[in-house]
N, C-alpha and C positions, 0 to 999 in steps of 0.2 A: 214412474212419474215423469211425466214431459210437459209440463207447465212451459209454454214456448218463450214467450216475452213479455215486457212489464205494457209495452203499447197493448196487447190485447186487455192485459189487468187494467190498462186506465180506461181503455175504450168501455168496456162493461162495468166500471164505476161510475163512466159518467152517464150510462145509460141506466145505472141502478133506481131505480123507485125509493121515492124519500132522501131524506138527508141525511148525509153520512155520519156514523159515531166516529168520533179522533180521539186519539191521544198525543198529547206532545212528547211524549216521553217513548212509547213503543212501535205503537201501529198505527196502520191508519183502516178503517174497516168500513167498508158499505155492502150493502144489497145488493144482490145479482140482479139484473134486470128479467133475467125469466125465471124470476119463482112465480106464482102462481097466487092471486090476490087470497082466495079461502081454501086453499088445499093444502095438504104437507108436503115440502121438498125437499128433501135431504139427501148425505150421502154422496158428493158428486165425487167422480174418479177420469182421471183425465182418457182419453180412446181416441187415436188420431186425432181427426178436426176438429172435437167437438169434446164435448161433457156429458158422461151415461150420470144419470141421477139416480134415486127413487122420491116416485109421487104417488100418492091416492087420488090424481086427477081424473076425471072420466076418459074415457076414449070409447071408438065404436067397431074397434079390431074386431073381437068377439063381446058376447055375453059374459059377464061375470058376476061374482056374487058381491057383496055391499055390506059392509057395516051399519049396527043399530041408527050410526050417525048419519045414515043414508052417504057415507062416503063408500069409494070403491075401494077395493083389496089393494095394496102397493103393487107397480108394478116398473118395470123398468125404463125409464124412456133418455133419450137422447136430444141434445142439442148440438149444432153444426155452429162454431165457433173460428175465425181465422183473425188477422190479423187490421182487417178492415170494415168488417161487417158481424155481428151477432143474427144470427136467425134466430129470431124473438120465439117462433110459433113449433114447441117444441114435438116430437113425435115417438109412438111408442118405439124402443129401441132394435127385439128382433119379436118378429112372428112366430119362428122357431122355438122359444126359449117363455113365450108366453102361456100362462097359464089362468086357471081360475082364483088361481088363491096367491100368497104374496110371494112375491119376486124379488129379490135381491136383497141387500148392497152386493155391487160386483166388484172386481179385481181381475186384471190382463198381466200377462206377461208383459215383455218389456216389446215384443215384437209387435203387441197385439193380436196374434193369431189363436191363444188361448184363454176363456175366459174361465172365473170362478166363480161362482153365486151362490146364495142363500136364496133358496124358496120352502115351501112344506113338502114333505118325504113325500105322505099320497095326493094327488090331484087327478087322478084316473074318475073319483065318485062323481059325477054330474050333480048330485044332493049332498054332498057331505059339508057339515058346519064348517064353516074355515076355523072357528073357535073353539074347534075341539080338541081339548087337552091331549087327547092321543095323537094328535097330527100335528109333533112336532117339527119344528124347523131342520133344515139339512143343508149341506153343501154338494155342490154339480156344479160340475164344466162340464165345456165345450168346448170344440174347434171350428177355427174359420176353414171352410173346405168349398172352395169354385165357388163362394159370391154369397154363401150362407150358414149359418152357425149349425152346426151337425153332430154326431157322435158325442151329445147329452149322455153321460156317465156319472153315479151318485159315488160322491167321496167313500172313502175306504172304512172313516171310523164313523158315517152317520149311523144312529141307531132310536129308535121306536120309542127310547124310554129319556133322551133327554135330545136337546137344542144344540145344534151347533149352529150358527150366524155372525156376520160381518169380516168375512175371509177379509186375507190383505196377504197378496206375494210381496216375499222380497225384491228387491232389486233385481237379482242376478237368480231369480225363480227359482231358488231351490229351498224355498224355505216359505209354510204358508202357517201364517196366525190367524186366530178363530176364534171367538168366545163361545165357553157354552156351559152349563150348569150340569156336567157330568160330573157320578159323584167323585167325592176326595179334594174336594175343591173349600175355597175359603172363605164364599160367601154364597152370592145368589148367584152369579154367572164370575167366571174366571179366565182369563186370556191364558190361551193355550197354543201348541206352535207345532208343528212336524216339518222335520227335513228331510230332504228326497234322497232314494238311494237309490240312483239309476234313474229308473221309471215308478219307482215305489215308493208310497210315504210310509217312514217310519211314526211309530205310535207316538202321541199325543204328549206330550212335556208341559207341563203347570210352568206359568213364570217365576209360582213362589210368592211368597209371601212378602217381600221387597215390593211389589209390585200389586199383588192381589191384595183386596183387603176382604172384610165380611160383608161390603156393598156388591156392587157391581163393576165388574169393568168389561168396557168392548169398544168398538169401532174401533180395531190396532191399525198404524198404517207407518210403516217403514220408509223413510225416504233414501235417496240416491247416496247419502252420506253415512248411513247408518243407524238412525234415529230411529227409535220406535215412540209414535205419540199414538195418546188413545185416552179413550174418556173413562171417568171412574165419577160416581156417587157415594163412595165409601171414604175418601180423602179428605180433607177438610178442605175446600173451598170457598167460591163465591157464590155457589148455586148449589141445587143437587145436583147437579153434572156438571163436571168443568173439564178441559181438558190436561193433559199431563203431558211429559214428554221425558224418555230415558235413555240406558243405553247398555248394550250386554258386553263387558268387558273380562276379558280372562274367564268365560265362563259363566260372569256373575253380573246380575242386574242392578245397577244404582240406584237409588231411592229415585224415585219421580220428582220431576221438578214442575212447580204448577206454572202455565202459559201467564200471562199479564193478561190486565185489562185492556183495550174493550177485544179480546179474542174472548176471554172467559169473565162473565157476566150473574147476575144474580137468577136469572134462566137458564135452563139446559143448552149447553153447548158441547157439541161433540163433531164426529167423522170428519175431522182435518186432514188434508193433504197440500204436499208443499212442497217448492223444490228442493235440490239439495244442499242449499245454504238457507234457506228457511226464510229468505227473501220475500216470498208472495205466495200463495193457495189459499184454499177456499177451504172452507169448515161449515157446519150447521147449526144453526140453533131456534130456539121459538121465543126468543123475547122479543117479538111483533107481535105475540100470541100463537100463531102457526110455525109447523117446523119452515126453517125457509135457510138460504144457501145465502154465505157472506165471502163474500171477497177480502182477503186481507194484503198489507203491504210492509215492509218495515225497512227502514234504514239504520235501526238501533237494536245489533243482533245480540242471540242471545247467549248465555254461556255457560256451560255446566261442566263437572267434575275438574275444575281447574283445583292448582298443588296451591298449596301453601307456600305466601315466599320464601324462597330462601334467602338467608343473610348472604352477603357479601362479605369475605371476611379477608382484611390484608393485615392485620392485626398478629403477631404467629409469638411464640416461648422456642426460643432458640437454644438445645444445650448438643455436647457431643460426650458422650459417655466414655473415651478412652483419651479422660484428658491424663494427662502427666503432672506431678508435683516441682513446679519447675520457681516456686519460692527460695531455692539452697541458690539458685544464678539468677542474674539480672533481667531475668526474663518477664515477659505474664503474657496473658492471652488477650487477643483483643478478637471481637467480629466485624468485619465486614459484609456491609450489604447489598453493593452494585448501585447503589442508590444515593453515595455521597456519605451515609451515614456510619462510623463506627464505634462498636460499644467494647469497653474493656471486662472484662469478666467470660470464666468460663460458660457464662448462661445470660442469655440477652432477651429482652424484650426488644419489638420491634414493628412498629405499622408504616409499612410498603406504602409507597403516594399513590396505587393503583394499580391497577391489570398491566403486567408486564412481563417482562423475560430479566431475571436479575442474579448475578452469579455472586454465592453466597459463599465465605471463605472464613473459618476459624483460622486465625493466622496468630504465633506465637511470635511478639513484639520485642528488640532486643531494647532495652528501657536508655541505654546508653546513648545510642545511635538513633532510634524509632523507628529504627527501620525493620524489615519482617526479615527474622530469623530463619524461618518455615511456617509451610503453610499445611497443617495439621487434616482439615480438610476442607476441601471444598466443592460445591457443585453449582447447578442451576437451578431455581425454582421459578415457574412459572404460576404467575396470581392471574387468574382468572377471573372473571363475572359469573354467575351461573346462567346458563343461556334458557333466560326467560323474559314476558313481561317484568318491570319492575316498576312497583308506586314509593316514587320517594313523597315520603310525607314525614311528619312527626309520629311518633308512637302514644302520644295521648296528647288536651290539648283541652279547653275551658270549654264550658254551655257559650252558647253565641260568638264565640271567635270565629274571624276569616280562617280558615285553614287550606294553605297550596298544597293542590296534588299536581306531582308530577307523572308521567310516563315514560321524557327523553330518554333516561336510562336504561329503557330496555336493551335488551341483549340476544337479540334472536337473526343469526349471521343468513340463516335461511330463507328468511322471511321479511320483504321489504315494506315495512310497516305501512301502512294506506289511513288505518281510520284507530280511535283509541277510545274505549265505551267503558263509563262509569258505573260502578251500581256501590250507594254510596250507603247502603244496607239500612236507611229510611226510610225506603219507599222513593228516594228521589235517584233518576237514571239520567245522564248527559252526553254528552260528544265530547273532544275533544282531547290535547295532548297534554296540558296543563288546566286544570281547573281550580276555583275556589269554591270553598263549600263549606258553610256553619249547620252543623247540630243545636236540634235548639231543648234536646233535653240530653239528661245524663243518661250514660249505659258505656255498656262494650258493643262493637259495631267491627260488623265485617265486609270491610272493602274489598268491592273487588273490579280489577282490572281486566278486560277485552281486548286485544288488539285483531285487527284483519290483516291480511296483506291484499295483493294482487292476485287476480282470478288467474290459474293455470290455462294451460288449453279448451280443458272441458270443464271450462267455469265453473271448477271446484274452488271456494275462496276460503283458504287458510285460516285456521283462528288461532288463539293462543290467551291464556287467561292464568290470572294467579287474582290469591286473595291475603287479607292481613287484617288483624285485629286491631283496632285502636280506642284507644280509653278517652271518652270524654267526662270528665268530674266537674261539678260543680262549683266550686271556689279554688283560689288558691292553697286554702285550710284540708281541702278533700283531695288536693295534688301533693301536697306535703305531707301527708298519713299516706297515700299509694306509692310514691315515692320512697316512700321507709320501708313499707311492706314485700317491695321489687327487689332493695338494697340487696340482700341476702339471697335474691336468686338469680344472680346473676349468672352465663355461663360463664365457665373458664377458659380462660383464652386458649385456641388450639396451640399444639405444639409440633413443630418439625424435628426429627430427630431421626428417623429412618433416611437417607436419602435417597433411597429407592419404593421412597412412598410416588403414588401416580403423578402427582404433581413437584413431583423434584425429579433429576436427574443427575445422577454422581457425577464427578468429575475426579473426585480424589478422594480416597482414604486413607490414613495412616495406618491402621487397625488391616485392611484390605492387602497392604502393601505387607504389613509386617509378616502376613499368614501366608503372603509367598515367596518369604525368603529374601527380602527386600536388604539394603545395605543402605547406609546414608552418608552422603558425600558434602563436601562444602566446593558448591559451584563460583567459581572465582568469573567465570564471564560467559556469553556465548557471541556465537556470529554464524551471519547467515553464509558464511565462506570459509572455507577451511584455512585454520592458520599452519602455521609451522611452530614447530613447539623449541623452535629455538631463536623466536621474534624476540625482542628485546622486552615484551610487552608482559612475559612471563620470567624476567632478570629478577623481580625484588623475593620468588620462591625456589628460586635456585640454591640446590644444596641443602634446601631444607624440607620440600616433598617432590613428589613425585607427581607430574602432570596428565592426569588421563583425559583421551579425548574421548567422547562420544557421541554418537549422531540421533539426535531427537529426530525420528523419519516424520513423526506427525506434526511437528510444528516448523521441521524442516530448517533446523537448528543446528550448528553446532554447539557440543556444551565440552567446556573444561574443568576437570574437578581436580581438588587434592583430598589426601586422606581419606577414611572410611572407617566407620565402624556401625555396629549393628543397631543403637539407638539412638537416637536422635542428641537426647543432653549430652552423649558422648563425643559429638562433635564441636561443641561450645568453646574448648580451647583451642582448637584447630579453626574454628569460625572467630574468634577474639582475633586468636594472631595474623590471619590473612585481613582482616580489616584493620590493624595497625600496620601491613604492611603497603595500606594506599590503597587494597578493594572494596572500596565503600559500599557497592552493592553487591557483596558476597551474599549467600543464603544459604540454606541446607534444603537438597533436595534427596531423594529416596530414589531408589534406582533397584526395579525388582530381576533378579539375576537372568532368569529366565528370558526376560525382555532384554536386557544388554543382547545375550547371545546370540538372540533371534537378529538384533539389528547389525553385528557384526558381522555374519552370516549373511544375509541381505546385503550388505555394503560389499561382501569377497565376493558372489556374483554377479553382483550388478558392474563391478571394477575388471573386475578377470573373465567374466562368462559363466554362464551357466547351459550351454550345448555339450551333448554328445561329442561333438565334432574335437570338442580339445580334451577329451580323454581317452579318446575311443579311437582308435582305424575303425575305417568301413564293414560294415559284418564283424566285429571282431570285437571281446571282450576283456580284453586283457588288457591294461590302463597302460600308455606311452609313460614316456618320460617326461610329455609337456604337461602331462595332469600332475606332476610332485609338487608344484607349490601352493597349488591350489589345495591338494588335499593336507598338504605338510600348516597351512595355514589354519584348515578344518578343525586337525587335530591341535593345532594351540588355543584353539576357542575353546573345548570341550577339555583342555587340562586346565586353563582359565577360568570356568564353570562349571567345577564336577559334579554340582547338581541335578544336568541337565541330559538328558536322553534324545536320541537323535532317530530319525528316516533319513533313510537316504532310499530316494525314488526317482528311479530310471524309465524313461521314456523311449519309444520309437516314434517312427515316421510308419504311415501303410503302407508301404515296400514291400512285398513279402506280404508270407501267409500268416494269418493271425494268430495260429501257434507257436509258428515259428517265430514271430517277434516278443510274442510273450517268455520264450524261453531264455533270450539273446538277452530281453532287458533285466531280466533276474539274476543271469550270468552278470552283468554289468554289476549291480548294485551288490551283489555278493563281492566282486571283486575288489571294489569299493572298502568294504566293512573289512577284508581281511586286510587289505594297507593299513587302515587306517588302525586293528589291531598289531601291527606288527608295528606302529609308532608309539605302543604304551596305552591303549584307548580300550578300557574292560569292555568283554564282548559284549555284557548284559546292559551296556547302555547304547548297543547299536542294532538296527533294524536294516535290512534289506529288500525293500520292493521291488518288483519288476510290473509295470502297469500295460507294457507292452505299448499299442494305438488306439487303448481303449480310453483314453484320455488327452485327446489332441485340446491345441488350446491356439490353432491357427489349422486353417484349411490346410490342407493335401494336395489342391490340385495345382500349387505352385513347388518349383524346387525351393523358393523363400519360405514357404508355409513347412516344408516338411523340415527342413533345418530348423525351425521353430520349437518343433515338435518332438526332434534329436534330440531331449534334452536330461538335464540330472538336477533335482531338487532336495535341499536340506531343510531336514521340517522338524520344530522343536518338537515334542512328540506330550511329552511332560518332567518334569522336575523325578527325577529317579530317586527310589530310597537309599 
């Protein structure tokens, strides 16, 4: 479909015959200026410059046969259409493709090179009835070949004993719909569809019964966006023919939706074609009494298979299931919600002011001080909108009240909203971002919301639609019985408690922490600088614990702690007394062993080195004497942490042949693991790699890069049995 621009639609409305039918609300619709005062015109389909139809107009091509009505047999013709002139005086379409009996509706690819048509199977008899039941309808194409339509070829499934007619390709021509009353079908004529395979159509696929009823349906016609519209007299409509329009999703067709008025009228209207926003095309019908071709236009699009709102919910039941009985100490739990707002109790209710990012912390309260003891756990949760249309409105609401709808709210980050289209489930349809709008009788009523955005490159325009119920009751008396009735059905408020549900993110567990061997410590301070642990600053715990330091690398931290033990209330008299002795922001934090080791380890290279160069002579595998404190330090993390299991992974530079350095760094790391057994360090918690240069982590083609590369790596591995 190539429907060019809206200048040719208005140029041929304003040269259409009569006066236009409007609607305020949908479309706006007038007469084509060449349909033809007493003949029938239908069927148009767009073909380069112009509009192929079908007429029963006379022409004096050839002879042909006539109906009882003294009209002639349909046949195909053309009009030459551009953007400044309509050629009123229309003419038969091809020579080639003409026959005695009836021709068409047609269908092109997209290039125009190939056409489709319905005419009658035999047309060879010079005397044969056109009306004869045996000479049913069929499909033929053709190709454009050097200046004229040629290689007339009869579709694959016509056949002698029923009708196939009103072909329509798809978009992307591999896919042709057809009505036709073969049997198995669900009424009189059924839309039926084949997809190409290769150069071949595969057989004939019923739309089903979604779609077919025990009337008729035909004239199918797919637009650029994937719409199939197509006419049915088995629907309930406004006429016996009105049109429809649907859609094939996941396999499955949606119930039809019927077009508005004035498209579809108390007369036959059918064979619509349109662009692919649904903007403008032309359709046919006979409520002038003859069939005859209308132009149509819209600014007020349309919208189907939209979701049902979703809530918004900031609303959440807050609990942590590995709380502690910490009633015997002065303790209790409180939540914190990044939001300003804290609740005491192990289990919180809670509504968030909105879409945001907010870090969410059970935090264990010392009741004396108020200050946080520990913080048990905590993460991040992020509240979101759900990214769609949204109508704020009330959810029920009196006969004859003003009632505001909104749109502002929407939520669609992709899409920059342009136009915002009502369907206020009346019968009344508006524009607009915010509107008012009174029911003037009682019911349940389904709104629903449209919005557009901005046309892409190839002026595809975006939609997006959602819908929602709303209760309008008649008195206050009949809002206060539905109101009672609702009471009890309320949902229950969601609840967070996973924090690696999709919309949270951990930050901390206690329960996480304890399953890997975690210790808990009373942190007396930290600093972003390393102190000396014989600053006067640490004089009031002298003599009475012992001061550990440790390097928080991720918050890039120093932290100082005393004491330790494996649960947490077991630090309570250890955290009483470091806060009577002047550390008012003491706390208890956890500290998982595995991690200590890692970051001590990390601190001894990063301090001393971590190259080849200081353990090793050149070529050589047998560790100096400048590598002993280095590894004498190894081995005091790993008597420090007997939980933990070690690699130790030796590197080369690309010096040398690849086997050869694979040999050399395995020597290295073996020699490694036996020092490090000859200091007391069980062999089963040590690993030796040699990775060779098959793991640079700086170029080669500098002496900087391969020193780089020289190197020896300590990798926790895992927590040992």
């Amino acid at each position: 479909m190539k429907l060019n621009t809206t200048v040719r639609l208005m140029i041929l409305l304003a040269l259409a015959a009569g006066a236009l039918d409007t609607s305020a609300q949908s479309y706006t619709v007038g007469r084509a200026s060449f349909n033809s005062e007493r003949y029938d015109d239908y069927s148009p389909v767009q073909f380069r410059d112009g509009i192929v139809f079908c007429s029963n107009r006379k022409h004096d091509v050839m002879v042909v046969y006539s109906s009882s009505n003294q009209f002639e047999n349909v046949n195909m013709w053309f009009i030459p259409v551009s953007d400044t002139t309509v050629q009123e005086d229309a003419r038969i379409f091809s020579k080639e493709m003409l026959t005695n009996f009836h021709d068409g509706p047609a269908t092109f690819n997209r290039e125009d090179s190939v056409i489709y048509y319905s005419r009658n199977n035999e047309v060879d008899s010079k005397l044969r009835d056109v009306f004869d039941s045996e000479n049913q309808l069929g499909l033929f194409s053709a190709q454009w070949i050097e200046g004229k339509w040629d290689s007339i070829t009869a579709f694959t499934y016509n056949n002698p004993e029923h009708s196939l007619t009103t072909p329509a390709l798809s978009y992307d021509g591999n896919r042709i719909y057809f009505a036709s009353d073969m049997p198995g079908g669900f009424g009189g004529a059924d839309l039926y569809y084949c997809d190409r395979d290769g150069r071949a159509w595969l057989p004939p696929v019923n739309l089903g019964s979604n779609i077919n009823s025990t009337g008729n349906e035909s004239y199918p016609f797919e637009s650029e966006s994937g719409i199939l519209y197509f006419a049915s007299d088995g629907w309930i409509g406004l006429g016996q023919k009105d049109i429809y329009y649907t859609k094939q999703i996941d396999g499955e067709w949606l119930l039809p939706v019927h077009l508005d008025a004035p498209i579809n009228s108390k007369a036959d209207d059918f064979a619509l074609i349109t662009d692919k926003n649904a903007e403008e095309g032309y359709f046919s019908s006979n409520r002038k009494r003859n069939d005859d071709i209308y132009i149509f236009k819209t600014d007020i699009h349309s919208f189907f298979n939209c979701d049902s709102l979703q809530k918004n919910y900031y609303c959440y039941l807050f609990y942590d299931e590995g709380f502690m009985d910490v009633d015997t100490l002065p303790l209790s739990y409180e939540w914190s919600f990044g939001d300003g707002t804290r609740i005491r109790g192990i289990e919180a209710e809670h509504c968030f002011p909105g879409p945001g990012n907010y870090t969410v912390e059970l935090n264990i309260i010392d009741n004396n001080t108020g200050n946080t003891f520990f913080t048990q756990t905590s993460y991040d949760v992020e509240i979101t909108d759900a990214v769609q249309p949204f109508i704020t409105s009330p959810d029920m609401e009196l006969m004859d009240q003003q009632i505001e709808f909104s749109g502002l709210n929407s939520n669609l980050p992709d899409m920059e909203i342009t136009q915002y289209f009502w369907d206020f489930g009346d019968g009344t349809k508006i524009k607009g971002a915010e509107i008012m709008h009174t029911y003037e009788r009682k019911g349940s009523y389904n709104v629903q919301l449209g919005v557009t955005g901005k046309k892409d490159s190839t002026g595809y325009l975006p939609k997006a639609c959602v819908y929602k119920q709303i209760e309008i009751l008649e008195d206050n008396q009949d809002m206060a019985m539905y109101l009672a009735r609702q009471k009890g059905e309320l949902a229950e408020m969601p609840d967070i408690v996973d924090p690696e549900e999709s919309m949270s993110n951990p930050l901390y567990s206690m329960q996480e922490a304890i399953e890997k061997d975690a210790v808990f410590r009373v942190e007396v301070l930290t600093s972003e600088s390393r102190l000396d642990i014989d600053t006067a600053l640490f004089d009031p715990l002298r003599g009475a614990y012992d001061i550990t330091e440790v390097y928080l690398r991720e918050d890039s931290l120093y932290s100082y702690t005393v004491g330790e033990a494996t649960s947490v209330l077991e630090t309570y008299p250890i955290y009483n007394d470091v806060i009577s002795r002047g550390y008012e922001n003491a706390s208890v934090k956890s500290y998982v062993l595995a991690d200590l080791a890692e970051e001590e380890l990390l601190e001894l290279t990063s301090s001393l080195g971590e190259f080849a160069d200081a353990y090793f002579e050149f070529n050589d595998y047998m560790i100096g004497e400048a590598s002993y404190p280095i590894l004498n330090r190894v081995a005091e993390i790993m008597q420090k942490y007997p939980g933990i299991a070690l690699e130790i992974a030796a590197h080369t530079d690309n010096m040398g042949s690849f086997e050869y350095n694979m040999k050399l760094s395995q020597k290295r790391a073996q020699s490694m693991v036996d020092y490090l057994v000859s200091q007391g360090i069980d062999s089963y918690r040590l690993i030796g790699r040699g990775y060779g240069e098959s793991r640079p982590i700086a170029a080669n083609i500098t002496e900087e890069g391969r020193s780089i590369n020289r190197r020896v790596e300590f990798i926790i591995l895992n927590e040992s049995e």
